[in-house]
C-alpha positions as CSV (number, residue, x, y, z in Angstrom):
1,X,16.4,0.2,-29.1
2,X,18.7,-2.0,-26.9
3,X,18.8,-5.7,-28.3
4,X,17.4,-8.4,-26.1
5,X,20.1,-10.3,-23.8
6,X,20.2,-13.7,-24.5
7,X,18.4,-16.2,-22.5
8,X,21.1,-17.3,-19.6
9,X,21.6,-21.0,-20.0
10,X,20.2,-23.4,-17.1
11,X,21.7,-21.9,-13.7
12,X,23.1,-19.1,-15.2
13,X,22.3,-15.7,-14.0
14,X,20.9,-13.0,-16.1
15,X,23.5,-10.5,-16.9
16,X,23.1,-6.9,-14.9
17,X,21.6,-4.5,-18.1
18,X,23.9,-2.3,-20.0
19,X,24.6,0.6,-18.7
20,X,23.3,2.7,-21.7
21,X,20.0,2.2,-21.1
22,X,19.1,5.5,-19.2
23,X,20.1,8.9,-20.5
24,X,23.2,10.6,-18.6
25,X,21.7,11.3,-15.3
26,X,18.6,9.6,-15.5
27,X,19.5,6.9,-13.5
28,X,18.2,7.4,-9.7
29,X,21.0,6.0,-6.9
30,X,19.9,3.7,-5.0
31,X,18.7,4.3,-1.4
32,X,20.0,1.7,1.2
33,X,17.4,-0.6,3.0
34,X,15.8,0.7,6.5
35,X,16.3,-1.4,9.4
36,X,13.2,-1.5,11.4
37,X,9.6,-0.9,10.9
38,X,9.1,2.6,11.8
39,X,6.0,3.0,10.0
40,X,4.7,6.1,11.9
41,X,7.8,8.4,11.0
42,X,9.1,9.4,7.7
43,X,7.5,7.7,4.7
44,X,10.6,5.7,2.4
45,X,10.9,9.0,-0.1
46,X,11.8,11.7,2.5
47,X,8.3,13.1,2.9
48,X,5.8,13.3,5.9
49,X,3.9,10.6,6.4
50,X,0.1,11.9,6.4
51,X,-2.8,12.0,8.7
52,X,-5.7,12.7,5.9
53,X,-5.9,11.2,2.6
54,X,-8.0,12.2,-0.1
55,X,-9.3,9.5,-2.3
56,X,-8.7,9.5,-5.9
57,X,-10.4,7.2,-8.8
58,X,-9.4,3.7,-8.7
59,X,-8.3,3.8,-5.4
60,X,-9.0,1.3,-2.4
61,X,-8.3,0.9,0.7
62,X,-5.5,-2.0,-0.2
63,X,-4.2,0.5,-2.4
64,X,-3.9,3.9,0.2
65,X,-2.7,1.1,2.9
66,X,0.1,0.6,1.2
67,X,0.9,4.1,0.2
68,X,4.4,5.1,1.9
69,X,3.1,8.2,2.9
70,X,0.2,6.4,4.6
71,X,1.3,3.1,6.1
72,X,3.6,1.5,4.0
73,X,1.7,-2.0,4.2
74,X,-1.3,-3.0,2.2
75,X,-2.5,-5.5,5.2
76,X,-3.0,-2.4,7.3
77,X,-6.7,-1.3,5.2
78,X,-8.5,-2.4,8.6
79,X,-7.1,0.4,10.4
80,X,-8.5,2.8,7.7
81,X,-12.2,1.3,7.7
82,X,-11.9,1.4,11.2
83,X,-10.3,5.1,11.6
84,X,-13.5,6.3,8.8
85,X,-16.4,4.4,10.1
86,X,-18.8,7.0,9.9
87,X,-18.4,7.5,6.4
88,X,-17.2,4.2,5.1
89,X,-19.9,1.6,6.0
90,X,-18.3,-1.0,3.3
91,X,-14.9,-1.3,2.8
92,X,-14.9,-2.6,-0.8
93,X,-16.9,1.0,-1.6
94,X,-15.1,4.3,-1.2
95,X,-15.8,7.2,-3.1
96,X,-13.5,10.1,-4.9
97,X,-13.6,13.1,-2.7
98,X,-13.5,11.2,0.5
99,X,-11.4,12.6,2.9
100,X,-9.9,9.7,5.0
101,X,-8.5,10.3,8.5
102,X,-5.2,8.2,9.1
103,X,-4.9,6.8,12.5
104,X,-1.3,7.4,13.7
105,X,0.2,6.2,17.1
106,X,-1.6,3.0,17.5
107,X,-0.5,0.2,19.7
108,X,1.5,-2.5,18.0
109,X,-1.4,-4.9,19.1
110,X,-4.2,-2.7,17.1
111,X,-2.2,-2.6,14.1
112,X,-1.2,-6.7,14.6
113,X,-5.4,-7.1,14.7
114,X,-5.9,-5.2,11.6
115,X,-3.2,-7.3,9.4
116,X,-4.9,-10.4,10.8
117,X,-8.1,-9.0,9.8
118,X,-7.1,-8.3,6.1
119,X,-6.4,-12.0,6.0
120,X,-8.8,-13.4,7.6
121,X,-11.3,-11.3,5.0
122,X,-12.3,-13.7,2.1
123,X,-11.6,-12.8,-1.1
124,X,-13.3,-9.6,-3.1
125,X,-16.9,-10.1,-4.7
126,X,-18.1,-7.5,-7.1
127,X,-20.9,-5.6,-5.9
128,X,-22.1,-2.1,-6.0
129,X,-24.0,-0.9,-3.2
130,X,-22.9,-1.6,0.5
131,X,-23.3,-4.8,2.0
132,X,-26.1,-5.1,5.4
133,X,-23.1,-7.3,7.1
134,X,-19.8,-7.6,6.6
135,X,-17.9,-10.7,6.5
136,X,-15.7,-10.2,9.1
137,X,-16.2,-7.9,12.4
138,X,-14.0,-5.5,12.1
């Protein structure tokens, strides 16, 4: 086990971690930022980006939003409800199995709506079967 670095005194920066902490060839190089948003391309690791998703346990639609492979961005869930109305009728309440349809080659004003209706969306209640109106009109 690799001892604790000591607490950097007020102002100080931590120091960068030895460089014995990953096993020869462990450690993965790191990839240089992308300029732009081109979130309708290639996801950040090289692959395709996808126009179905299958949804797993424990996920949501925060969660597959932000997916690389999906959108990228979190605040983007609206355009999933949207995309999947006839089979998502609340968005807190998607099921394993479900096989989501991810819109690609929407305006920039469609995608600007949907981040500013993941905001404007209060905060998550707990609740089990799917609400008769929705917070928000989505």
């Amino acid at each position: 086990m690799v001892p604790a670095a000591p607490a950097p005194a007020n102002g100080d920066l931590a120091p960068p971690p030895a460089d014995n902490l990953f096993p020869e060839g462990a450690k993965e190089e790191a990839k240089p930022a992308k300029k732009g948003h081109h979130k309708h391309a290639v996801s950040d690791d090289g692959g395709a980006k996808v126009s179905h998703y299958a949804v797993s346990a424990h996920d949501s639609l925060w969660k597959i939003s932000a997916k690389n492979k999906v959108y990228g961005d979190p605040y983007q869930w609206p355009v999933l409800f949207i995309s999947n109305r006839e089979q998502i009728k609340d968005p807190d309440l998607i099921k394993p199995g479900q096989d989501l349809k991810v819109a690609r080659d929407l305006g920039s004003e469609k995608v600007a709506s949907a981040i500013q209706k993941a905001k404007d969306t209060p905060r998550y209640e707990p609740h089990t079967t799917a609400r008769e109106k929705l917070p928000i009109e989505y």
